[in-house]
C-alpha positions in Angstrom: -6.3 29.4 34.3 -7.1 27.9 31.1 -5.0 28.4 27.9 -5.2 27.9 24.5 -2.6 27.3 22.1 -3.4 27.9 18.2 -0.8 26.4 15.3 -1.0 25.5 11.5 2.0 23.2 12.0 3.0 20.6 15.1 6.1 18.9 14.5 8.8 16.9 17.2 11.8 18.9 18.3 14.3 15.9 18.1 12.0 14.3 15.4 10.0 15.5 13.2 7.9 13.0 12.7 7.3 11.4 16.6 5.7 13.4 19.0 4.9 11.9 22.7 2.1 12.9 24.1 0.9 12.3 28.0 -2.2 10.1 28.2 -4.1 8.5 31.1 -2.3 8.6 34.6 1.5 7.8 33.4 1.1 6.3 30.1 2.5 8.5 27.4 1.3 7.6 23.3 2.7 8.4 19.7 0.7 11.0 18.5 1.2 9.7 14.8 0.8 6.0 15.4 -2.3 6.4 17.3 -4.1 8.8 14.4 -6.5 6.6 12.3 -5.3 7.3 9.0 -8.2 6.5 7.0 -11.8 5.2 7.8 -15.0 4.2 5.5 -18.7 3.4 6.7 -20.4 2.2 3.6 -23.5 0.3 2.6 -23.7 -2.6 0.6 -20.8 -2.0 -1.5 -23.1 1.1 -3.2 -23.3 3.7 -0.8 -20.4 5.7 0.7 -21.8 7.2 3.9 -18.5 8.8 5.0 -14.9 8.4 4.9 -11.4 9.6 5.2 -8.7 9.0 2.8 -11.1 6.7 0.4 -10.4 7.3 -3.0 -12.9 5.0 -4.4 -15.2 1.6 -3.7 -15.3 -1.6 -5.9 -18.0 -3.5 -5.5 -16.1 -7.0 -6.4 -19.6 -8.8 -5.7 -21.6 -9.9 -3.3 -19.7 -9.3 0.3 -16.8 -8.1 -1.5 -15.1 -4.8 -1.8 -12.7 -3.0 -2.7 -11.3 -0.1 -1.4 -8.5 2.3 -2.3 -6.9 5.0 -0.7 -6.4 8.7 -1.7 -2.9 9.1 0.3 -1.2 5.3 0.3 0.4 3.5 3.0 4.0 2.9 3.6 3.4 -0.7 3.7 1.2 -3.5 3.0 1.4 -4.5 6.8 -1.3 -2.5 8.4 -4.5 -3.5 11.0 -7.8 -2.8 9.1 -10.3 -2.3 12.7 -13.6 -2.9 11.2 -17.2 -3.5 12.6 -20.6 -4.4 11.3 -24.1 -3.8 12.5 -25.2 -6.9 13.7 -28.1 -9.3 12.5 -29.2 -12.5 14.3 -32.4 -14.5 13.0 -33.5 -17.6 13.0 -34.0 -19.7 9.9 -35.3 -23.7 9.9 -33.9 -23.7 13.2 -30.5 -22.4 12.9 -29.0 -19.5 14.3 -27.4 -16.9 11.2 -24.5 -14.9 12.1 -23.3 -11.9 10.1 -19.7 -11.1 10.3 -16.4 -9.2 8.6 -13.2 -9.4 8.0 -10.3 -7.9 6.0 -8.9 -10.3 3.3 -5.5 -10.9 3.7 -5.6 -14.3 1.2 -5.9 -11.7 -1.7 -3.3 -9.6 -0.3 -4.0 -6.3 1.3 -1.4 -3.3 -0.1 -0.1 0.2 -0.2 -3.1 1.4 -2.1 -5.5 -0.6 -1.0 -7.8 -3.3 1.2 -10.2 -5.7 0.4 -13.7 -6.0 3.2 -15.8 -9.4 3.3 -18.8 -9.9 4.6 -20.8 -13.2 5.6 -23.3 -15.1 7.5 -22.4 -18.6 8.8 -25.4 -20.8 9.8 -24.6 -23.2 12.6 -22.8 -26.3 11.0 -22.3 -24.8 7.8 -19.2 -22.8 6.4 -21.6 -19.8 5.6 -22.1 -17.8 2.8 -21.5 -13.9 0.9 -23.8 -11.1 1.6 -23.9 -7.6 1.3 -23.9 -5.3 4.5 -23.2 -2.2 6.1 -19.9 -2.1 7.1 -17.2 0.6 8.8 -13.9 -0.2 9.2 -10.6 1.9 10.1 -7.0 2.4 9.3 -3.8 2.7 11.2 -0.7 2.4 10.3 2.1 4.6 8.8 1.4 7.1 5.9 3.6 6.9 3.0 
């Protein structure tokens, strides 16, 4: 027998704001901490394909962007999970690598995160460029 359960609202008995739910054989999870809580795929620093809770993209310059949320964080401590599509060539001999990361140098906060991207050639300590890249939130919600 199959059911189905429809609400507006879900919210924990003893606290409002933790709910434990049952996951793979006897593992239970947060329901709120595991929730990405904001998300962006965009292209070049110009093109917003998707996104939740993006309020806007800088393009700072080349491999460098900007982006701020609609709802903010509760902290500046948070894991941005981010991937790129990847590129390999060769170029006089050397093998180019593209890459991203968040940058946490110029600080990261509660309305914001900074994306990089770059290619480093073997034996060099690579270079800016512009590329498609997604990355993901989590975290706690102010």
């Amino acid at each position: 027998m199959t059911s189905q359960l429809n609400v507006d609202t879900i919210k924990g008995k003893s606290t409002a704001g933790s709910i434990t739910i049952q996951g793979e054989g006897s593992a239970t999870t947060n329901l709120q901490q595991g929730l990405c809580k904001a998300w962006v795929m965009q292209e070049d620093g110009t093109t917003v394909h998707d996104s939740l809770n993006q309020a806007s993209l800088t393009d700072n310059g080349t491999g460098n962007y900007t982006i701020t949320f609609t709802n903010n964080m509760n902290n500046a401590v948070f894991p941005v999970l981010q991937q790129m599509n990847p590129h390999t060539s060769t170029s006089s001999s050397k093998t180019v690598l593209h890459g991203s990361r968040a940058n946490h140098e110029n600080g990261q906060g509660t309305t914001y995160y900074v994306l990089q991207s770059g290619q480093v050639a073997t034996g060099s300590h690579g270079s800016a460029v512009d590329r498609d890249i997604g990355a993901g939130i989590v975290g706690d919600l102010a």
